[in-house]
ROFI-487762 format. One record per residue (C-alpha): x, y negated, z negated; residue number from 1; residue in one letter. Coordinates in pm, whole numbers, plus 32768, in hexadecimal, padded with zeros to 4 digits. Layout:
! ROFI-487762
+------+------+------+-----+------+
!    x !    y !    z ! pos ! code !
+------+------+------+-----+------+
!    X !    Y !    Z ! NUM !    A !
...
+------+------+------+-----+------+
END
This chain:
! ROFI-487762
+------+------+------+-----+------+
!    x !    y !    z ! pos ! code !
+------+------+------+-----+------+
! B8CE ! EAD7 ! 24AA !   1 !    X !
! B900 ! EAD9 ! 2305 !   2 !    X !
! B95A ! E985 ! 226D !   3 !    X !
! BAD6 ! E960 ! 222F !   4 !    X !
! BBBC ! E85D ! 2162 !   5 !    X !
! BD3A ! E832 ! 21BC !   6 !    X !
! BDE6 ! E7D4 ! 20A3 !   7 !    X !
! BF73 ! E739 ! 20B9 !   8 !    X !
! C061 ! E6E2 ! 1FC1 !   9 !    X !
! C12E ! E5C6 ! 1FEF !  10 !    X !
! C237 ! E4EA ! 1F5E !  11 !    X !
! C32D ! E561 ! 1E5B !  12 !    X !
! C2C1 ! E6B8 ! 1D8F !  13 !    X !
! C223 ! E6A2 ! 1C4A !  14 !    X !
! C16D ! E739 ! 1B19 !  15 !    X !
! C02C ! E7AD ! 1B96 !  16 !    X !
! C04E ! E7C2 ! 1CE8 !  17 !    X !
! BFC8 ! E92A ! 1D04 !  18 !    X !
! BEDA ! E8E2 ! 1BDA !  19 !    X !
! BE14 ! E7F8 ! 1CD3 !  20 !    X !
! BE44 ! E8EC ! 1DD9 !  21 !    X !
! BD9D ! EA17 ! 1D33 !  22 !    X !
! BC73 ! E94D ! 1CA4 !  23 !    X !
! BC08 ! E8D4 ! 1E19 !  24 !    X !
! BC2A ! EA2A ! 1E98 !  25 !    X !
! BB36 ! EAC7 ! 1D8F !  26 !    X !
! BA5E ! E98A ! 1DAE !  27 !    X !
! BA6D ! E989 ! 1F05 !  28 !    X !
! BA05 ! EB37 ! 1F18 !  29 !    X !
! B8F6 ! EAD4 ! 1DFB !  30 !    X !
! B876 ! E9B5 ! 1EF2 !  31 !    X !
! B89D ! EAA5 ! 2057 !  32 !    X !
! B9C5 ! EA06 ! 2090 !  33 !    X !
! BB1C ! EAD4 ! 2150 !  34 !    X !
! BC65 ! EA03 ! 20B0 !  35 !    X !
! BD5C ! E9F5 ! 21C2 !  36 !    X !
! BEF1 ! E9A0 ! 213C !  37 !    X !
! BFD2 ! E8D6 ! 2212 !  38 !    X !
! C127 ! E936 ! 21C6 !  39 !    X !
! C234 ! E839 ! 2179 !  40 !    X !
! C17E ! E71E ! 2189 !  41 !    X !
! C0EB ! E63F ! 22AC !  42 !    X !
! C1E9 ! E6C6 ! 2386 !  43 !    X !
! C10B ! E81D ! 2390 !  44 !    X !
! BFFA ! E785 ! 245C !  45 !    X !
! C0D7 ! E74F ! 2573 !  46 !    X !
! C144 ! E849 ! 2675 !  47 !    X !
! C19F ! E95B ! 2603 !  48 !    X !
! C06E ! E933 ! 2500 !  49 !    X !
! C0DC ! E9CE ! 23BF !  50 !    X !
! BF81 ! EA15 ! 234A !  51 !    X !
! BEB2 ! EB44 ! 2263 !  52 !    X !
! BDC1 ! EBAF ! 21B4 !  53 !    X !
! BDA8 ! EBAD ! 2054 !  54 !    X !
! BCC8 ! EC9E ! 1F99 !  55 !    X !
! BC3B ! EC8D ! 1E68 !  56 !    X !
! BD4B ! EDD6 ! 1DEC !  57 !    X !
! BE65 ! ED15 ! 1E6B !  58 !    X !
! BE3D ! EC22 ! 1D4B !  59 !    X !
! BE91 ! ED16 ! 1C0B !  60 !    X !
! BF94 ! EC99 ! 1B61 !  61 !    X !
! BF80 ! EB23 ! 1C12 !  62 !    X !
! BF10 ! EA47 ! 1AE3 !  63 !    X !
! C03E ! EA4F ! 1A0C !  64 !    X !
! C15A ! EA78 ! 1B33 !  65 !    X !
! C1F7 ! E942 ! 1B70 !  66 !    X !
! C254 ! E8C9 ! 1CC5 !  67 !    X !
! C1B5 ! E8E1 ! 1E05 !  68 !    X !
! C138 ! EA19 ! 1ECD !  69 !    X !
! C155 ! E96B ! 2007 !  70 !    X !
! C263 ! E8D0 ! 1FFE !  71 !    X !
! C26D ! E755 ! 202D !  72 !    X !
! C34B ! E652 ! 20CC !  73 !    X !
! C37B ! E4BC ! 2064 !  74 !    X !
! C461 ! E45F ! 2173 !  75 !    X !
! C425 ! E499 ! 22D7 !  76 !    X !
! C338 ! E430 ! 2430 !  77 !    X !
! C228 ! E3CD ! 233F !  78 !    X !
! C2B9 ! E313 ! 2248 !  79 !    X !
! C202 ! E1B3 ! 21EF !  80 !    X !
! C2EC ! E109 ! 2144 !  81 !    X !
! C433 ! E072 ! 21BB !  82 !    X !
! C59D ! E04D ! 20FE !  83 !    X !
! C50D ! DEEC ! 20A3 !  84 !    X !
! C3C2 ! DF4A ! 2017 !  85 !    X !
! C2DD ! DEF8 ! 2134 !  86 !    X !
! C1D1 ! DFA0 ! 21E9 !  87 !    X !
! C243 ! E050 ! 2306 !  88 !    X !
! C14C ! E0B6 ! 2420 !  89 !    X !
! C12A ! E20C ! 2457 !  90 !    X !
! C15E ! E24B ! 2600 !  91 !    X !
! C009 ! E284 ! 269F !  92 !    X !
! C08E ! E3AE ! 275A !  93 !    X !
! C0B2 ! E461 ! 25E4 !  94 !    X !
! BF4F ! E3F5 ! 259D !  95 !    X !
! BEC5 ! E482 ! 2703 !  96 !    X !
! BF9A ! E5D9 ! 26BC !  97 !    X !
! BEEC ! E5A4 ! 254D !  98 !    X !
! BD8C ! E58E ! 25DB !  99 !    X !
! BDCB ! E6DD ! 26AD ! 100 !    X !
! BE30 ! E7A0 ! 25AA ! 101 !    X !
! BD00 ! E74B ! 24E3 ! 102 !    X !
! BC09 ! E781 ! 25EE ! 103 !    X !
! BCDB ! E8C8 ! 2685 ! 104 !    X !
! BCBC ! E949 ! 24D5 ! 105 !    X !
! BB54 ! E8CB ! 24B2 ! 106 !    X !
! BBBA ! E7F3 ! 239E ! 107 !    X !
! BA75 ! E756 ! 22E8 ! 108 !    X !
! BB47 ! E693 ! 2200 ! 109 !    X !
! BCBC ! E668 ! 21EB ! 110 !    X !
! BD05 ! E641 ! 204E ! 111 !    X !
! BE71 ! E581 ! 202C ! 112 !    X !
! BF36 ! E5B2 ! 1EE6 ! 113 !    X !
! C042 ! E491 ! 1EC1 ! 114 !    X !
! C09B ! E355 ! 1E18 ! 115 !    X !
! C0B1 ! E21B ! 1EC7 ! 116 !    X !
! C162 ! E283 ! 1FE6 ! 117 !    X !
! C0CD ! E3AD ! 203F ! 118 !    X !
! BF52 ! E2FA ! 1FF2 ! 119 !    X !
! BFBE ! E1A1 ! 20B3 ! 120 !    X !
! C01D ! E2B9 ! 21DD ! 121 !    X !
! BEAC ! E341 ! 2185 ! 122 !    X !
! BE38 ! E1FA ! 21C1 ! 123 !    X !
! BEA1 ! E1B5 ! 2303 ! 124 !    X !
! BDF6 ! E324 ! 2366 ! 125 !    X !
! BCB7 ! E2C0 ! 22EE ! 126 !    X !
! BCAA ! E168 ! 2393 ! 127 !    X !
! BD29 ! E24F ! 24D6 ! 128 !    X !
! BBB9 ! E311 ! 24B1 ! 129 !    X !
! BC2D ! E431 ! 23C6 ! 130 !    X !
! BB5E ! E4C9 ! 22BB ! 131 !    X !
! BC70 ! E48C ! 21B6 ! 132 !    X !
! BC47 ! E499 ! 2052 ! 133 !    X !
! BD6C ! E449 ! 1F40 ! 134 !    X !
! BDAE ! E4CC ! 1E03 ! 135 !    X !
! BEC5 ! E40E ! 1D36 ! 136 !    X !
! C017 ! E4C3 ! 1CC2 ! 137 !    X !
! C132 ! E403 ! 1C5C ! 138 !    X !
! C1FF ! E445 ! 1ADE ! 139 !    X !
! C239 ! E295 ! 1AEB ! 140 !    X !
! C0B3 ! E2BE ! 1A9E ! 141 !    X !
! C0D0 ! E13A ! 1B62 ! 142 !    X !
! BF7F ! E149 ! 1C1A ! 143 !    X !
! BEA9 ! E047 ! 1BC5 ! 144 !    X !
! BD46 ! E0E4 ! 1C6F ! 145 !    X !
! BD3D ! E21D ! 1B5B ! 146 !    X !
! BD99 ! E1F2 ! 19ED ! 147 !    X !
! BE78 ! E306 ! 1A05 ! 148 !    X !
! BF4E ! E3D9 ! 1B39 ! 149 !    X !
! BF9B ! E557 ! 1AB6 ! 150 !    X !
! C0FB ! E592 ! 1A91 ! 151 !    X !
! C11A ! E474 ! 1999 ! 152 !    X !
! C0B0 ! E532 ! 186B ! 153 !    X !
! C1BE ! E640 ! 18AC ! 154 !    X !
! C2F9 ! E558 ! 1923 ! 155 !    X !
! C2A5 ! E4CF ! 17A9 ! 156 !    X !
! C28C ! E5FE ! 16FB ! 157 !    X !
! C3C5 ! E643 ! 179F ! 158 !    X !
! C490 ! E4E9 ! 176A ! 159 !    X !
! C3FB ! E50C ! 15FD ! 160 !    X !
! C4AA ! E653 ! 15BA ! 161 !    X !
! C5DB ! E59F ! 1677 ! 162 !    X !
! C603 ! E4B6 ! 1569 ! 163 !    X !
! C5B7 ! E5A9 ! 1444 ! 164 !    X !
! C705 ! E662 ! 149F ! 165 !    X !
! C7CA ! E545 ! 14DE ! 166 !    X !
! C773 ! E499 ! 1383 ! 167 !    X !
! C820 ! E5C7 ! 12DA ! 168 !    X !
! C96D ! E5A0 ! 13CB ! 169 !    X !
! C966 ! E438 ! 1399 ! 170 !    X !
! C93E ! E428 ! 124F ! 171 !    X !
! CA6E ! E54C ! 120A ! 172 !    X !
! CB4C ! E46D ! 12B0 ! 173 !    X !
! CAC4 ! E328 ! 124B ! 174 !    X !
! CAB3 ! E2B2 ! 13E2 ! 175 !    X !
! C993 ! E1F3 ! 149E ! 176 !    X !
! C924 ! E2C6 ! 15A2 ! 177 !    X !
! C839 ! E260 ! 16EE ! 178 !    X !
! C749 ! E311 ! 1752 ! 179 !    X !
! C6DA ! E2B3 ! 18D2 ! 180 !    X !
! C57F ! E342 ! 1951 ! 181 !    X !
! C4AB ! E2E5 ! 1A88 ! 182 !    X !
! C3E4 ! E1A1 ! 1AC0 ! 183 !    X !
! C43B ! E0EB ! 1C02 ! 184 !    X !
! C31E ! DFE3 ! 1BB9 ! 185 !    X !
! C2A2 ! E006 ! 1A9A ! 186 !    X !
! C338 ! E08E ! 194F ! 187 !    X !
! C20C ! E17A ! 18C0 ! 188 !    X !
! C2FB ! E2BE ! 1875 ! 189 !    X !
! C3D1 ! E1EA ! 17D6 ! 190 !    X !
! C2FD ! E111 ! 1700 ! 191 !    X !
! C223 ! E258 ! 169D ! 192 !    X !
! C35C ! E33C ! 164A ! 193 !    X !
! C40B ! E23E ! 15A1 ! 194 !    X !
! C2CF ! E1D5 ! 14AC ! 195 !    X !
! C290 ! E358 ! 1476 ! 196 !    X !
! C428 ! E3D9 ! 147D ! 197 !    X !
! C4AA ! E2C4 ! 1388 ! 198 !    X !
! C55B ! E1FD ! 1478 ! 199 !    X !
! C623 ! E0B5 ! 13DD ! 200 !    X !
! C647 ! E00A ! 1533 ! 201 !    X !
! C510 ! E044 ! 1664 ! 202 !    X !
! C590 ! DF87 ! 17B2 ! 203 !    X !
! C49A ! DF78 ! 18A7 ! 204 !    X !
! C422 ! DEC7 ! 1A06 ! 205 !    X !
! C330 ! DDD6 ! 1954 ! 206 !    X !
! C3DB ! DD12 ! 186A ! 207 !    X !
! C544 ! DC7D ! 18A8 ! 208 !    X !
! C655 ! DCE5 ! 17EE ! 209 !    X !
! C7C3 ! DC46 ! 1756 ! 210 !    X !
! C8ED ! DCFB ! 16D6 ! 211 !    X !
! C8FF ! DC2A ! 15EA ! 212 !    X !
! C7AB ! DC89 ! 1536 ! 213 !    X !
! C83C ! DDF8 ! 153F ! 214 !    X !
! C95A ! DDCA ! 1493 ! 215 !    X !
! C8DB ! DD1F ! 13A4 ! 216 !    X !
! C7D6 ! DE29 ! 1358 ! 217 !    X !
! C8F5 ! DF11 ! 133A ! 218 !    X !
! C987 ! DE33 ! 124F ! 219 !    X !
! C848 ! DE36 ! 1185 ! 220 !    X !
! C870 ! DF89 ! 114F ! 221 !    X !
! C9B1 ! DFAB ! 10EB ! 222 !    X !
! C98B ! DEAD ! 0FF7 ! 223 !    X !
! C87F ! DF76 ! 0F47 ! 224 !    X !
! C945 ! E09B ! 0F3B ! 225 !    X !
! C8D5 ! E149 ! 108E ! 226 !    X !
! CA18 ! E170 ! 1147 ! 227 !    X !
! C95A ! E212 ! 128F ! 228 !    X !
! C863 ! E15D ! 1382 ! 229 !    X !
! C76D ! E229 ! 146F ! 230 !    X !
! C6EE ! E165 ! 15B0 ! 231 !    X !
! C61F ! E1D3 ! 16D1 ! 232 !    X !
! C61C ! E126 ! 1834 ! 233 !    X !
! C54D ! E12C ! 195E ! 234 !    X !
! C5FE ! E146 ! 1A8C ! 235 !    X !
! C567 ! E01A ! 1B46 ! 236 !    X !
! C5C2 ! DF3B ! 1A41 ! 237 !    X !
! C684 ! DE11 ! 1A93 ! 238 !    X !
! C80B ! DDE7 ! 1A20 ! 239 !    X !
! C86E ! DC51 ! 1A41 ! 240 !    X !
! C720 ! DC45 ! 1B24 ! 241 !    X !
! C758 ! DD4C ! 1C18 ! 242 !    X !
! C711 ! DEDA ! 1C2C ! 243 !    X !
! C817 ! DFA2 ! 1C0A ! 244 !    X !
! C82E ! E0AE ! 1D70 ! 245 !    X !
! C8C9 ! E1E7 ! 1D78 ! 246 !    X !
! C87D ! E1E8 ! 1F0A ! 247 !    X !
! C812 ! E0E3 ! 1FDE ! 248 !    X !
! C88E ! E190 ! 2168 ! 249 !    X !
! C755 ! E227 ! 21CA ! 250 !    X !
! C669 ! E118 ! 2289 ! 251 !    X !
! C549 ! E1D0 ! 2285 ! 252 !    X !
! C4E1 ! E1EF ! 2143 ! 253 !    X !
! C500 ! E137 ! 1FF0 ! 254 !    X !
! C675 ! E129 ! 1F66 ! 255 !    X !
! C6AE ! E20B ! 1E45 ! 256 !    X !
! C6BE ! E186 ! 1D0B ! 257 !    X !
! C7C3 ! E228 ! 1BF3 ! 258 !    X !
! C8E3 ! E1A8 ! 1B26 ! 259 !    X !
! C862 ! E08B ! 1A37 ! 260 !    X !
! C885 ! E171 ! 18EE ! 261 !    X !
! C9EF ! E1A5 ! 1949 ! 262 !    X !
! CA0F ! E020 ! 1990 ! 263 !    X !
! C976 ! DFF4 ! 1834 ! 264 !    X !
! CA27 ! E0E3 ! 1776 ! 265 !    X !
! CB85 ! E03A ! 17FB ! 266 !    X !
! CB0A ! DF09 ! 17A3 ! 267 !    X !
! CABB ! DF7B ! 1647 ! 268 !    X !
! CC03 ! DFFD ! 1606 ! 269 !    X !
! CCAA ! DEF3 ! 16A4 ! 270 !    X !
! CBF3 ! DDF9 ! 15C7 ! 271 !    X !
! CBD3 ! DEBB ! 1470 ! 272 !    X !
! CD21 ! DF89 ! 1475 ! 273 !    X !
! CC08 ! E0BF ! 142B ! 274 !    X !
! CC26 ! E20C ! 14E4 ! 275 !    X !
! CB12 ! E20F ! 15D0 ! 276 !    X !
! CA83 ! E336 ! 16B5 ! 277 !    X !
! C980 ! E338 ! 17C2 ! 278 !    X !
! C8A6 ! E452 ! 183C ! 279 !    X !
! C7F2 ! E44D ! 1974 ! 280 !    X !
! C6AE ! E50D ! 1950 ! 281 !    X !
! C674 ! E50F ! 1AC0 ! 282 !    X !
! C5D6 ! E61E ! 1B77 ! 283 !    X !
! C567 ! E6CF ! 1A06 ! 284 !    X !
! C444 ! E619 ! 19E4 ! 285 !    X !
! C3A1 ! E68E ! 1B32 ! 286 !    X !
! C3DB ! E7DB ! 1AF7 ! 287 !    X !
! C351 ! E8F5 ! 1A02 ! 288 !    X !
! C1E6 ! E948 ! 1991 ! 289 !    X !
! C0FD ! E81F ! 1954 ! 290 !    X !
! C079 ! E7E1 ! 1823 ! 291 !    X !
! BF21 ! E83E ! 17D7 ! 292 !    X !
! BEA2 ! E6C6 ! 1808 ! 293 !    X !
! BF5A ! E6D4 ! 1972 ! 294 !    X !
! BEA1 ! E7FD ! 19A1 ! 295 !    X !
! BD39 ! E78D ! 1967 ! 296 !    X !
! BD5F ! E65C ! 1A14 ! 297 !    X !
! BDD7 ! E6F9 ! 1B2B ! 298 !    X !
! BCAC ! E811 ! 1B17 ! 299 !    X !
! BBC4 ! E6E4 ! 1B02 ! 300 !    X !
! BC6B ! E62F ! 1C17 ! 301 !    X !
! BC42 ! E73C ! 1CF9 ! 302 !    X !
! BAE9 ! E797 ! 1CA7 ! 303 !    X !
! BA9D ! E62D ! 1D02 ! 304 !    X !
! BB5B ! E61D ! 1E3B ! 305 !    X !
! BA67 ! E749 ! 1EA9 ! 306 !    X !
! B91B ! E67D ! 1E3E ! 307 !    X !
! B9B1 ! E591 ! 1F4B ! 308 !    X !
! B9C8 ! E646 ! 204C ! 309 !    X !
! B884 ! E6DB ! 2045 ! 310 !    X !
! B7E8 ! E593 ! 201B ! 311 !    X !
! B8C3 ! E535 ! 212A ! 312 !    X !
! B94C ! E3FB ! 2056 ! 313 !    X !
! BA7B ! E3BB ! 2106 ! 314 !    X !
! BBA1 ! E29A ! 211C ! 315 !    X !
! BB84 ! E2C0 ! 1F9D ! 316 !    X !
! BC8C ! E32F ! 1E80 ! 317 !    X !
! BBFA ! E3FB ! 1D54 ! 318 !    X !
! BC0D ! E32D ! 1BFC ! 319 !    X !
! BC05 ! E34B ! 1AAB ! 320 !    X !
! BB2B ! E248 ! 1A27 ! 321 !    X !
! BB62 ! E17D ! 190B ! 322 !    X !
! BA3F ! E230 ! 1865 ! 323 !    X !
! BAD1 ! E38A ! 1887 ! 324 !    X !
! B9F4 ! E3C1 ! 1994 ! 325 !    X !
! BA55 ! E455 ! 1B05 ! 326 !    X !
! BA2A ! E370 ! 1C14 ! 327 !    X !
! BAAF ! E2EF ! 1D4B ! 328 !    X !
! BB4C ! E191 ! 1DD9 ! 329 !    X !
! BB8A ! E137 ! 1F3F ! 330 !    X !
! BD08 ! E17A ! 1FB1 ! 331 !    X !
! BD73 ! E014 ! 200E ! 332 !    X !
! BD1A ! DFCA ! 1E9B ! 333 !    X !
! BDE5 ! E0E1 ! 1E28 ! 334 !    X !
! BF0A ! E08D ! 1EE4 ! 335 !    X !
! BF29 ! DF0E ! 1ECA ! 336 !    X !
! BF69 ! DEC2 ! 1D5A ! 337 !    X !
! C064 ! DF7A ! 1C83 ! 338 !    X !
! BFE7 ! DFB4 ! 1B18 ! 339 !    X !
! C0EC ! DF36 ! 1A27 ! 340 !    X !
! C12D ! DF3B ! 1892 ! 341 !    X !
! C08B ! DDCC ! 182F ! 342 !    X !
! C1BB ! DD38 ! 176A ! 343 !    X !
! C0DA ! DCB2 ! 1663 ! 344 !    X !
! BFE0 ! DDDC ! 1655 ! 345 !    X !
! BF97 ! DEE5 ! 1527 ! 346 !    X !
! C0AC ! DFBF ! 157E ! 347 !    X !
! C1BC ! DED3 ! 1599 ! 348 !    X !
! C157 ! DE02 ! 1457 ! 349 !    X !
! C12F ! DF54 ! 13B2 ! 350 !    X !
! C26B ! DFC5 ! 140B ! 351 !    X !
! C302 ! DE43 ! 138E ! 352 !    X !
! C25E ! DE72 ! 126C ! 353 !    X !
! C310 ! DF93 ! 1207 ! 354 !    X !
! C48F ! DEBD ! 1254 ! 355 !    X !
! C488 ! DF51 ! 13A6 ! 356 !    X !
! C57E ! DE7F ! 147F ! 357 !    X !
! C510 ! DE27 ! 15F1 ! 358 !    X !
! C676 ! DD77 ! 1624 ! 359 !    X !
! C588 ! DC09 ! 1655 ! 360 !    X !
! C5AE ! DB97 ! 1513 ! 361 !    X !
! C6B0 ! DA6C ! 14D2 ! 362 !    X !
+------+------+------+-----+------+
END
C-alpha cells in the first residue's frame, strides 16, 4: 500500500486555503505521497466519509483561487471553543469514528489547516494517538508560534485599498468615516492597514481607548484646516471596556463579534456634530485571490507540512521562524498564547510618530 496524506480545512475560509492545498499535493506526488481531501471539514471523516483523491492535474489553476476546495466548517460536533472562549472537549465517540476513518483511508499523516480553533481541535487528535500535523491560517495573523498566518497579507492589502476609496468620499463631503476590519484578539489588520492606508484614528484590542482622545484628534484636524478624519477599528476592540457582539445565542462556539465601528461612528457624531459613516469590511477580506506573499507562504507552508509527514514529525504546527526560515513548533505551543500588537513596539511608535491617534492619549 502507497503512502497517503489527508489533508482538511477547517475554521473560517481564507486567502490561501487552496494555495496550501496544491503545494502538499505536488510535494506529497514528488515525495510518493497519494493526497487524500476531506470535504467540508472534520465532519468528512465521519460516516458518510466525504473523502478523495487529489491528483497532481486537479491543482491547475489552485494557487491564485481564493477559498477552499473542500469546503470547511467553524461551527459544529467538533468545535473547541465555547460561546465564552474556553476549551471545549471534543466527544471521544467523534475521535473513535476519527481513528476509523484514518485507518479504513490508510492515512499516514492527517495535515490540519485552521487557526486556533480548528488547531486546538488538532490538538486534542494528536494527544488521542493521531498523526496530526497543523498548518496555521487565520487573516487576525494572532498566532504567537509562527511570525506570520497566510491570509494576513491579503485581508491588508484589501483593508488598505478599503481606506484608499473612502479617503476620497470622506474628504468630498468633509465627514469622518470608520472603517471596521477583523481582529477578535489582536488588532494586526488594523494597525498594518491603518500605518500603510493613512488612517488618522487605529483602534485596536491592545491598547485602551477614550472618546474623548478621538474627538479631540478630530478637532486637531479641523483646526489645521482638514475638515475630514479617517479611522480604522478592529472589531475586538473594547467600547467603555467591553466588546461590542453582533450575536451571542449560539453556545457552542465563540459569540460573534460586529458593531463597534457603528458604535463609534454615533459616538463621533454625537460628540463632534460631524457627519460620520461606517463601513463594515466583513466577509471582503477573506475572499478573492491572495496576494503573491499569501501565496508563497502558503507554497512554503505546505511543502513543509509534507517534510513532516515523511519524517513522521507529528503533534507539531508548521512555522515561520523569526529568521525566515521554515520550521515547526509543537501544537499546545501554538494554541496557548495569542500573538498581539506590543503597544509600545516599532509599529505603534511609528505610527505615533507620524500624529497617528490610538484614542489613549489624554
Amino acid at each position: 500500500m502507497g503512502k497517503k496524506i489527508g489533508v482538511v480545512t477547517g475554521g473560517g475560509d481564507c486567502p490561501g486555503l487552496n494555495a496550501v492545498i496544491r503545494a502538499i499535493v505536488k510535494a506529497g506526488d514528488m515525495q510518493g505521497f497519494t493526497t487524500i481531501g476531506i470535504r467540508g471539514g472534520f465532519d468528512g471523516l465521519l460516516t458518510p466519509v466525504q473523502a478523495a483523491p487529489l491528483s497532481v492535474r486537479d491543482m491547475d489553476g489552485l494557487l491564485i483561487r481564493g477559498g477552499t476546495i473542500l469546503g470547511t466548517a467553524n461551527s459544529g460536533k467538533f468545535s473547541s471553543k465555547t460561546g465564552q472562549g474556553e476549551t471545549r472537549k471534543i466527544p471521544e465517540n467523534l475521535m473513535t469514528q476519527v481513528r476509523q476513518t484514518i485507518e479504513a483511508l490508510g492515512l499516514n499523516a492527517l495535515v490540519v489547516i485552521g487557526g486556533d480553533g480548528t488547531l486546538t481541535t488538532a490538538l486534542q487528535m494528536h494527544e488521542s494517538g493521531l498523526p496530526v500535523i497543523g498548518v496555521p491560517k487565520t487573516i487576525d495573523n494572532d498566532l504567537d508560534a509562527t511570525q506570520q498566518t497566510f491570509g494576513f497579507d491579503t485581508a491588508v492589502a484589501c483593508a488598505v485599498d478599503a481606506l484608499d476609496r473612502l479617503h476620497s468620499t470622506a474628504q468630498s463631503h468633509n465627514r469622518v468615516m470608520v472603517l471596521e476590519v477583523m481582529g477578535r484578539y489582536a488588532g494586526w489588520i488594523a494597525a498594518y492597514a491603518g500605518l500603510a492606508g493613512g488612517a488618522d484614528v487605529i483602534l485596536i484590542p491592545e491598547i485602551k481607548f477614550n472618546m474623548p482622545s478621538i474627538e479631540k484628534k478630530i478637532r486637531a484636524r479641523e483646526a489645521t484646516g482638514k475638515l475630514f478624519t479617517i479611522v480604522i477599528v478592529a472589531e475586538g476592540a473594547k467600547l467603555d471596556d467591553s466588546m461590542v457582539v453582533s450575536d451571542n445565542d449560539e453556545t457552542d462556539r465563540e459569540v460573534r463579534l460586529g458593531g463597534i465601528g457603528y458604535a463609534i461612528a454615533e459616538k463621533i457624531q454625537e460628540k463632534t456634530g460631524k457627519e460620520s459613516r461606517c463601513v463594515v469590511l466583513g466577509h471582503l477580506q477573506r475572499g478573492g485571490q491572495p496576494t503573491h506573499w499569501d501565496r508563497q507562504l502558503c507554497t512554503r507552508f505546505g511543502v513543509q507540512a509534507v517534510h513532516m509527514a515523511a519524517s513522521r514529525n507529528f503533534g507539531k504546527m508548521v512555522a515561520l521562524k523569526p529568521s525566515g526560515m521554515m520550521g515547526s513548533v509543537n501544537l499546545k505551543d501554538a494554541v496557548n498564547r495569542i500573538r498581539s500588537v506590543d503597544p509600545d513596539g516599532e509599529l505603534i511608535l511609528t505610527a505615533r510618530t507620524l500624529g497617528i491617534c490610538f484614542g489613549d492619549e489624554i
